[in-house]
N, C-alpha and C positions, 0 to 999 in steps of 0.2 A: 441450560446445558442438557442436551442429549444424554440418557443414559441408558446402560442393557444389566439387568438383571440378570445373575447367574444364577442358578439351578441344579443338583440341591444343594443346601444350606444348611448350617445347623439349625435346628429348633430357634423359630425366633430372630433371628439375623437373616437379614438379608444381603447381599454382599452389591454394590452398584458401583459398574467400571464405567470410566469416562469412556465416549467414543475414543477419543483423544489418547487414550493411555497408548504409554511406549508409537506413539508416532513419529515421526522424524520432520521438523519443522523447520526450515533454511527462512530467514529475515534478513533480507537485504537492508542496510541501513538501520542494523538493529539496536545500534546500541545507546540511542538517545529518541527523545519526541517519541511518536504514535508507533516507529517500529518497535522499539524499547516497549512498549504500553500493549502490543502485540504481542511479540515473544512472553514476555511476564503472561498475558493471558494463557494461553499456550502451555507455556508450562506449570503454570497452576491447575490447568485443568489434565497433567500427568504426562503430555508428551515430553519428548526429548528434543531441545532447540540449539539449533548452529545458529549465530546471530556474525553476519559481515557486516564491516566496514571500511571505509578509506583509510583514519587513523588507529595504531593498532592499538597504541594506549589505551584509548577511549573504548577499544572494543575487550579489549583485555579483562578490563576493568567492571565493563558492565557484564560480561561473561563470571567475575569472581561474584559479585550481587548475589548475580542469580543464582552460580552453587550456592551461598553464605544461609539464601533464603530457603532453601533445600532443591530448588530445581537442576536437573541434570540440563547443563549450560556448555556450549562449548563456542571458542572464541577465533574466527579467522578473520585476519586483515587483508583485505581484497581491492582492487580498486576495478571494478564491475565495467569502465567503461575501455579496459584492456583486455582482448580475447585471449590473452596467456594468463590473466590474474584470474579469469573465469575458470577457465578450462581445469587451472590448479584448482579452486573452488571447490568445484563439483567433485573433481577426482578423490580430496581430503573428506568431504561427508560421506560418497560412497565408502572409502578404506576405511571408515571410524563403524560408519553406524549400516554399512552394507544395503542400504536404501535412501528413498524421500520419499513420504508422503504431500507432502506441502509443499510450496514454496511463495512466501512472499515479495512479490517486486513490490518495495515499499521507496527505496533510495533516489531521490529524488530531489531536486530544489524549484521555487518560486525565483519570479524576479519583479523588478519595479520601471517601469519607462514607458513613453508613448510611442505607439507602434510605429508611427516613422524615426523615430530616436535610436530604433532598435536598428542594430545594424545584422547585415545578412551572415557576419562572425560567430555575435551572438547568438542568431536562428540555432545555427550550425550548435554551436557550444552548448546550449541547453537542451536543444531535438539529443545531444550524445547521451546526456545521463537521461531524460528522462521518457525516452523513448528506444534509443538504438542499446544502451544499455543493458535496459530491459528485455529487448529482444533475444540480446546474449544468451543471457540468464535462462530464461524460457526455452531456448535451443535447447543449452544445456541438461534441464531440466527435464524436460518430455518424456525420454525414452523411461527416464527414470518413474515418472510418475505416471504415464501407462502403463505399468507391469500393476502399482500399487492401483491403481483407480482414485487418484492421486487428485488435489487440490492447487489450482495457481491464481493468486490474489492478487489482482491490478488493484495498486493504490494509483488513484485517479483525483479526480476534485470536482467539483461542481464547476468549473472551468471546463471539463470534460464535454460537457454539456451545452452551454452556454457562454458564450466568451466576458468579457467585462472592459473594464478600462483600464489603459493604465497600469498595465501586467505583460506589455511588452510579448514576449514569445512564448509563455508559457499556456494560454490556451493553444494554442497551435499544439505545441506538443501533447496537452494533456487527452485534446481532442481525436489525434493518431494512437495513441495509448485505447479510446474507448473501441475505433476501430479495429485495432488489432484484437482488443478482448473477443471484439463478437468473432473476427475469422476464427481464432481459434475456438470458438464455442460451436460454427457450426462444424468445423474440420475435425475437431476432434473432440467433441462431447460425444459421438455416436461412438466413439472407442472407447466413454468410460471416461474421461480427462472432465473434470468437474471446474470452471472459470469462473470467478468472481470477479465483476469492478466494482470499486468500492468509490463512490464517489461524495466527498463528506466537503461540508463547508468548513470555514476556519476552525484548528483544534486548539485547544487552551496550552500555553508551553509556560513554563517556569520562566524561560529564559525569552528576553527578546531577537527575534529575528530579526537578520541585517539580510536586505535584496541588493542586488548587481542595482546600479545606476538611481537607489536611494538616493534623496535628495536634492534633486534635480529641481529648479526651480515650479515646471509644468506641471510637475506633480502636485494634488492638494494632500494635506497634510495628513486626512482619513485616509487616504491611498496608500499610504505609508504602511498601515497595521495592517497586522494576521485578515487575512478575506480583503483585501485593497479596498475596504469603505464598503465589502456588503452588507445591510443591515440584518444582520440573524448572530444570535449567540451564541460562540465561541463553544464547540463541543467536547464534554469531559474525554481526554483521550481514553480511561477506562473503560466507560461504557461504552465510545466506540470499538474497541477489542473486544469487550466480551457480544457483542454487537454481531463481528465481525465473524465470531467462532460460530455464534447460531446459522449465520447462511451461508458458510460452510456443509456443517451437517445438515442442513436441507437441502444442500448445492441449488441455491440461488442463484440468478444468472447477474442483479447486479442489486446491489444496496446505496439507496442515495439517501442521507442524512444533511439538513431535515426533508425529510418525507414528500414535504408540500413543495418541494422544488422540482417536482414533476411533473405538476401544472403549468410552471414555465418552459419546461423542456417540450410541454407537447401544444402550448400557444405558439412558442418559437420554431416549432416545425409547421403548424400551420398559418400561422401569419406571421411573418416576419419581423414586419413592421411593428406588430402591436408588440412582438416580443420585445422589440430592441428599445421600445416606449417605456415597459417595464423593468426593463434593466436598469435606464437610465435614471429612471425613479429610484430604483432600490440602492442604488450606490450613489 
């Protein structure tokens, strides 16, 4: 973590604020998985987090957590793919906390199917959360976070990247999410707007995940889990947040975890063929 040293001090003490302190940190889909493992970053290193979700319970709930744990938490129930549950959004963080610094598009879903399986409903229905959604957001967002010199975090996947099998629509989507990161990166990083995509393979969850059209006989049965059968280990969601918060403060333009998946991302841009060789190996 980033720190700034104040000056002076008493004898002997020296006093170290997080960059982070008293920042205003919006987590879409915050209240469970990697956004939940976000925000808790977040706010342990002193900022102040809104965390949305669709159910309000569940956001309620993981907003009392995080006061109980000492973080300053606050909890709204949004459904991010309606431009009036946005608009309300943004209006309640301004009226509470009179800024943003941050904002993570985290909310999002996978799914399970072979791409002719997939019908052009579903395209539709999954492009809305995990791409038009997010555009919402980020609308909303902007004006806000250019005043501050402000932070916006595309959770992404290594799907973003490279498509796979057997995931139906969601490379599609993932892969418009990596494009839109860079327009905004180059439109508006010269104003100060700092863009992160965060592109992680499978992250470890407590709970098992259910995909749309699981089951399916076409499907093999690895295709079923977290990464649909990519061979790489499941990454702690913790230290992908605290991960997450270092290239931030360095405003890094994109973080792929693991590392070495960049190798395939630049075989697959210049041979194709070998790439989609290697895909097919790895899954």
């Amino acid at each position: 973590m980033q720190v700034r040293f104040l000056f002076p001090a008493p004898i002997g003490i020296v006093t170290a604020v997080s960059y982070w302190k008293d920042k205003i940190i919006l987590v879409t889909g915050g209240s469970s998985g990697l956004g939940r493992m976000i925000a808790d970053g977040f706010g342990g290193a002193g900022a102040k987090i809104v965390i949305a979700g669709l159910e309000g319970d569940a956001v309620q709930k993981a907003a009392a957590e995080m006061q109980t744990a000492g973080y300053n938490a606050l909890g709204i129930q949004a459904d991010i793919t309606e431009q009036a549950d946005v608009d309300r959004l943004f209006a309640e963080v301004i009226l509470h906390y009179g800024k943003l610094d941050v904002l993570v598009n985290n909310a999002g879903r996978s799914m399970r199917g072979e791409v002719l399986d997939t019908t052009p409903e579903q395209f539709r229905e999954l492009m809305e959360l995990n791409l038009i959604a997010l555009v919402r957001c980020t609308r909303a967002a902007a004006p806000h976070l250019l005043k501050t010199r402000g932070h916006i975090v595309n959770i992404g996947s290594l799907a973003a990247k490279s498509a796979s099998r057997w995931v139906g629509a969601y490379p599609a989507t993932k892969h418009a999410v990596a494009a839109y990161s860079q327009q905004l990166r180059l439109e508006l990083g010269p104003r100060g707007l700092h863009v992160l995509l965060v592109c992680p393979g499978p992250v470890e969850r407590k709970d098992p995940r259910l995909y749309p059209l699981e089951g399916l006989e076409g499907i093999p049965e690895r295709a079923r889990h977290p990464g649909a059968g990519v061979r790489t280990k499941a990454i702690p969601p913790q230290w992908l947040a605290a991960r997450i918060l270092r290239a931030c403060e360095r405003r890094k333009a994109e973080l792929v975890v693991p590392g070495k998946a960049r190798l395939l991302f630049a075989i697959q841009q210049l041979c194709p063929s070998l790439g989609d060789w290697i895909v097919l190996r790895k899954t």
